[in-house]
C-alpha positions in Angstrom: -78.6 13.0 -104.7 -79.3 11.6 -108.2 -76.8 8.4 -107.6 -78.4 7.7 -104.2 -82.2 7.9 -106.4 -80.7 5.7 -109.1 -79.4 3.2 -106.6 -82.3 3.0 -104.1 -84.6 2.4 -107.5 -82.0 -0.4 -108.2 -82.2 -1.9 -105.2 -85.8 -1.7 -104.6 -86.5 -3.0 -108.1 -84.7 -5.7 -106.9 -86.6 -6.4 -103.4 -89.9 -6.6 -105.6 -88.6 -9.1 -107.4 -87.6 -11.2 -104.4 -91.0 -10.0 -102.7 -93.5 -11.5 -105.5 -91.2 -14.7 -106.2 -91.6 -15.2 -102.0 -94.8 -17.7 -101.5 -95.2 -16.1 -98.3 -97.2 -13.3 -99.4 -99.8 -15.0 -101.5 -99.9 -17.7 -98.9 -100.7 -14.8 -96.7 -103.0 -12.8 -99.0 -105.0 -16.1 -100.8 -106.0 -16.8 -97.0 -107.1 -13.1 -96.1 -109.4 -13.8 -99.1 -110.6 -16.4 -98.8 -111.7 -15.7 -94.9 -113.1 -12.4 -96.4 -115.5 -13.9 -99.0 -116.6 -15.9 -96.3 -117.5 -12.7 -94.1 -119.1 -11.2 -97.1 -121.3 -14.2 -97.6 -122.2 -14.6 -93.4 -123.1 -11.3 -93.5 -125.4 -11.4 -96.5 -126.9 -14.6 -94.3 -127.3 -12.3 -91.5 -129.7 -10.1 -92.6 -133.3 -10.2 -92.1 -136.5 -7.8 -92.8 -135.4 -6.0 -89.6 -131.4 -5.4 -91.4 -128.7 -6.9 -89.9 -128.7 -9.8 -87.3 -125.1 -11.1 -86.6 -127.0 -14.1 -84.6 -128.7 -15.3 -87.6 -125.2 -16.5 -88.5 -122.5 -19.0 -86.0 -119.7 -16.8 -87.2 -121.2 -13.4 -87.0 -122.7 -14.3 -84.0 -119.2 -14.8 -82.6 -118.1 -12.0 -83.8 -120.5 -9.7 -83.1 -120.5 -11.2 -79.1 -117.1 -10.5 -78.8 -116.6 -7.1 -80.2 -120.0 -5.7 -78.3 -118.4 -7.4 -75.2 -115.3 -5.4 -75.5 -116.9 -2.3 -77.1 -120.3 -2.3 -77.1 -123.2 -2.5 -78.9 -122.9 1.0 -80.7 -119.1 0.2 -82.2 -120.9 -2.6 -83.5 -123.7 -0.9 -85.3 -121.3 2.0 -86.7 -118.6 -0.9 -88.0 -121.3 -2.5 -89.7 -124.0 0.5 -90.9 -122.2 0.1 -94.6 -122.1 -3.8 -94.8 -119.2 -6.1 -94.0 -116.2 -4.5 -95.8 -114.9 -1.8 -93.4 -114.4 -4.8 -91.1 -113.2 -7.4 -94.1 -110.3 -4.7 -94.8 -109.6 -4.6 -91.3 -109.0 -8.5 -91.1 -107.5 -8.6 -94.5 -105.0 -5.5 -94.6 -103.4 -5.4 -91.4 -102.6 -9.1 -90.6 -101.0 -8.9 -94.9 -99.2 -5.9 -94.0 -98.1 -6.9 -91.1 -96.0 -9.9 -92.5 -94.7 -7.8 -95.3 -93.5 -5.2 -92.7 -91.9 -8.1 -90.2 -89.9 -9.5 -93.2 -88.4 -5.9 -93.7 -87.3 -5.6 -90.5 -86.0 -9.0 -90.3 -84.2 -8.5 -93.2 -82.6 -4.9 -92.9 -81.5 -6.9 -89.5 -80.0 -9.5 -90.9 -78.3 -8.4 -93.5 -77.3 -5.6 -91.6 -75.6 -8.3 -88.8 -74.0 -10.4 -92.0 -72.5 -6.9 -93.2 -74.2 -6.9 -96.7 -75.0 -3.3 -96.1 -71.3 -2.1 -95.0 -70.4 -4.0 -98.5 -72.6 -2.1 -100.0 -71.5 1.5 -98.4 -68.1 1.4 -100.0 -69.8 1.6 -103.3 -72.8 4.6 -104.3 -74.8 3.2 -101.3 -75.1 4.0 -97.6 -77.4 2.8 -94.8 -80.4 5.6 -95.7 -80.4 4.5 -99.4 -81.1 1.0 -98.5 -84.3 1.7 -96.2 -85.4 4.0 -98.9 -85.2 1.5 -101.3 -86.8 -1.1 -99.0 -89.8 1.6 -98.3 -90.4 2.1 -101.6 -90.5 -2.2 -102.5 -92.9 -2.4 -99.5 -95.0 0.6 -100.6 -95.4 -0.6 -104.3 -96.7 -4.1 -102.3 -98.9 -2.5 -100.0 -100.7 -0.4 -103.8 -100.8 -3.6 -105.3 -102.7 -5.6 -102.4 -104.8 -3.3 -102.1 -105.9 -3.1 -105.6 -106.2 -6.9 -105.2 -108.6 -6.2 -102.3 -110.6 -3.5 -104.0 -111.0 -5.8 -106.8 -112.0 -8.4 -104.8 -114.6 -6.7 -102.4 -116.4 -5.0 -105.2 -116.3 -9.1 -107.2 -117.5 -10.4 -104.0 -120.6 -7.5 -103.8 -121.7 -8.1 -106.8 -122.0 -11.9 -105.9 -123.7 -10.9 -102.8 -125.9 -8.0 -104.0 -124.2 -5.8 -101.6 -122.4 -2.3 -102.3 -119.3 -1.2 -100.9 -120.0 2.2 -99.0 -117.6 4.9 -99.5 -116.1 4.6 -96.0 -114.8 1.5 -97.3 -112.8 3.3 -100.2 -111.9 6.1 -97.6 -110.4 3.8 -95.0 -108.4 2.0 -97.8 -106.5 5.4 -98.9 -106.3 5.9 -95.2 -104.4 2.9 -95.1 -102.5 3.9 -97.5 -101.0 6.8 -95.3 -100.8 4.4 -92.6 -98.5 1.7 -93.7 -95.4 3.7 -94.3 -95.4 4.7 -91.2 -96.1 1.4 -89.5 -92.9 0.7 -92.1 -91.2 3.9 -91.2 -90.9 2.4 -87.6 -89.7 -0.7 -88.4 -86.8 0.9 -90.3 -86.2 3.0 -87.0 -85.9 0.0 -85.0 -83.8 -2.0 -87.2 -81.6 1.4 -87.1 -80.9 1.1 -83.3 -80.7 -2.4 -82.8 -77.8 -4.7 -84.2 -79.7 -7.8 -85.2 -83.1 -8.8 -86.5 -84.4 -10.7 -83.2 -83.7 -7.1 -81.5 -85.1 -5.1 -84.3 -88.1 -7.0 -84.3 -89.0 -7.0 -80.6 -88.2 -3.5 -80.8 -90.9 -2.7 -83.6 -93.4 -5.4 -82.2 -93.4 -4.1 -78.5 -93.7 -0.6 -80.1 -96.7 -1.9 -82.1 -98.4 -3.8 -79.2 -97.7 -0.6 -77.2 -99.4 1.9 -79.2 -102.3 -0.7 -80.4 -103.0 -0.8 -76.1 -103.6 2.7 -76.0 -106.2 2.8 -78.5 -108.1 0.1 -76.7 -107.7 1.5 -73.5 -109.3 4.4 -75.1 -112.5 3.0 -75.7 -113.0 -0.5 -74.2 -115.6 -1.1 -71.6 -113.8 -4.0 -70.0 -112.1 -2.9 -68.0 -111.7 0.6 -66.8 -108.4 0.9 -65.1 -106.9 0.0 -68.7 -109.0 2.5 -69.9 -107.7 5.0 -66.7 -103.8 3.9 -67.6 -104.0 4.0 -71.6 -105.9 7.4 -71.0 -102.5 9.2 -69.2 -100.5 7.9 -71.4 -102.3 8.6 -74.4 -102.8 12.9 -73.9 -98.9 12.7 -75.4 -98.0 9.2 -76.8 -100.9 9.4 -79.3 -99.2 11.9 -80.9 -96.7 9.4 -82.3 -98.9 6.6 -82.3 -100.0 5.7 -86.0 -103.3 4.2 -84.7 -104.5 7.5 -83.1 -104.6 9.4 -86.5 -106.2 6.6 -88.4 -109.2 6.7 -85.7 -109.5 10.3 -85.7 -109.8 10.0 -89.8 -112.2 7.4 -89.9 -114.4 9.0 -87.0 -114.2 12.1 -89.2 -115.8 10.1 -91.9 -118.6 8.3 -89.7 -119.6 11.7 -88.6 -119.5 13.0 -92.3 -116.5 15.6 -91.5 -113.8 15.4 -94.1 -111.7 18.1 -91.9 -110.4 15.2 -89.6 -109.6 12.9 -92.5 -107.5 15.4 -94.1 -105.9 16.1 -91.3 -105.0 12.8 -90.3 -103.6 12.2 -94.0 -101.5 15.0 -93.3 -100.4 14.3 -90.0 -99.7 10.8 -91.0 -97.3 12.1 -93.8 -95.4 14.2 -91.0 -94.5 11.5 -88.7 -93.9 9.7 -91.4 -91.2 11.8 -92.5 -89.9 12.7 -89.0 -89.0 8.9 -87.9 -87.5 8.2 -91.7 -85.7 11.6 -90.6 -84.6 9.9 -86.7 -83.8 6.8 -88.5 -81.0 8.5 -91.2 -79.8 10.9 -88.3 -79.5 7.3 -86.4 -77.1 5.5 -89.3 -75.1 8.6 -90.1 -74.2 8.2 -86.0 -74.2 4.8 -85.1 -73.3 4.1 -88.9 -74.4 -0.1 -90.2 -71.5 -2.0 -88.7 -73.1 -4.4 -86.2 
C-alpha cells in the first residue's frame, strides 16, 4: 500500500509538471477571465436606482433574455440577488474543468491503447495507481484555479465596488466536491473502453446525459422534456453529479446548511463508489487494449 502511495505521488508529481508546462490550460483559464471581468463590469453597468437591470446592458440583456426564456424570470432574480459572481464561476469553472477533465481521459486512453500502462504494471505500478495519481494531478489543478478565481473575483469587486456574497464562496467549495467526481467518471469510462475516442464519447454522452436531466427538471420550454427528464430523474439523479450540486446550492438560497452538507457528503460517496467500479473494472478487464 505504501509502494503504490509512493508511486502514484511520483507519477502525479509528474502529470503537474506536464499540466502547467501545457499552454492549453492558461489559454483556457486567461480567456474564462478575461470574459468574467467583462461580466463583472456589464453588471456594475446594469444597475440603476431600482437595482439590477440586465437591459441596461447589450450583453446582459442577452443573457438575461435567454436564461428567463428557458427558466424564467425568478431563476434569474435568485442567480443574480448576490451580484454577478455565482454566474461568472459558473462560466469560468466548468468550461476550465471541463478541458482539464477531457485531456485525462484522452490521455489514460491513449496511453492506455499505446501500452505505456502495461509497461508500467510490470514494475510497482498497476492500472488503479495510475488513475490515482492522475486524480490527484487534476485535483491539485482544479485548488489552484480556483484560488486563481477567488483571487480574481474579489480583485475585480474591488474595482467594481461590488462584494462577493457568501453563496459565491459556498458554491466554490461545492465545486470542489464536484470535480472529482465529474473526474471520477472519466476514469470509469476510460476503464471500460480501449481507446481515447471511446473513452471520451463514453464520458461526454454520460455528461450530456445527466446535464439533460437537470434541465428537464426545471425548464419551462418545453414540457415533455420536462415530463421525460422527470421519470428518469426519480433514480438516475442519484448518480448524477449535477443533482447534488443543485440540492446544495438550493440549500444555500434558502439559508439551510442541512442540504449543503449533505450534498458534500453525498458527493464524497459516489465519488468513492465509481473510483471503487473503476479498480474492480482493471483488476477484471486488466489495461491491455
Amino acid at each position: 500500500m505504501n509502494q503504490r502511495i509512493h508511486v502514484a505521488k511520483a507519477l502525479s508529481k509528474r502529470g503537474l509538471l506536464e499540466s502547467f508546462l501545457n499552454p492549453g490550460y492558461y489559454l483556457f483559464l486567461s480567456v474564462s477571465l478575461v470574459l468574467g471581468y467583462f461580466l463583472v463590469s456589464g453588471f456594475k453597468k446594469s444597475i440603476d436606482s431600482g437595482g439590477f437591470d440586465y437591459s441596461l446592458d447589450p450583453l446582459y440583456d442577452l443573457i438575461g433574455r435567454s436564461l428567463e426564456g428557458f427558466f424564467g424570470s425568478t431563476y434569474v432574480d435568485q442567480l443574480f440577488s448576490e451580484g454577478p459572481f455565482l454566474f461568472i464561476i459558473v462560466i469560468i469553472v466548468f468550461p476550465l474543468f471541463l478541458y482539464l477533465t477531457i485531456t485525462s481521459v484522452f490521455k489514460f486512453g491513449m496511453e492506455k491503447k499505446a501500452g505505456v500502462i502495461v509497461l508500467l504494471s510490470y514494475g510497482p505500478v498497476d492500472g488503479t495507481t495510475y488513475f490515482i495519481a492522475s486524480l490527484v494531478k487534476d485535483l491539485i489543478m482544479v485548488f489552484v484555479s480556483i484560488a486563481i478565481i477567488m483571487i480574481f473575483l474579489l480583485i475585480t469587486a474591488v474595482l467594481n465596488n461590488l462584494v462577493v456574497g457568501s453563496t459565491a464562496f459556498l458554491s466554490l467549495i461545492l465545486i470542489f466536491f464536484l470535480t472529482p467526481v465529474v473526474f471520477a467518471y472519466g476514469i470509469l469510462a476510460s476503464s471500460l473502453t480501449d481507446n481515447s475516442a471511446s473513452a471520451l464519447v463514453m464520458f461526454l454522452m454520460l455528461m450530456v446525459f445527466f446535464l439533460f436531466i437537470i434541465m428537464g427538471s426545471f425548464t419551462i420550454v418545453d414540457n415533455n422534456i420536462q415530463n421525460i427528464a422527470g421519470e428518469f430523474s426519480r433514480i438516475l439523479n442519484w448518480i448524477s453529479p449535477f443533482f447534488f450540486f443543485r440540492v446544495g446550492m438550493r440549500g444555500v438560497a434558502a439559508g439551510n446548511i442541512i442540504p449543503y452538507l449533505l450534498s458534500l457528503l453525498f458527493l464524497s460517496v459516489l465519488g468513492f463508489v465509481i473510483l471503487l467500479a473503476s479498480h474492480l473494472i482493471l483488476r477484471i478487464r486488466g489495461v491491455r487494449p
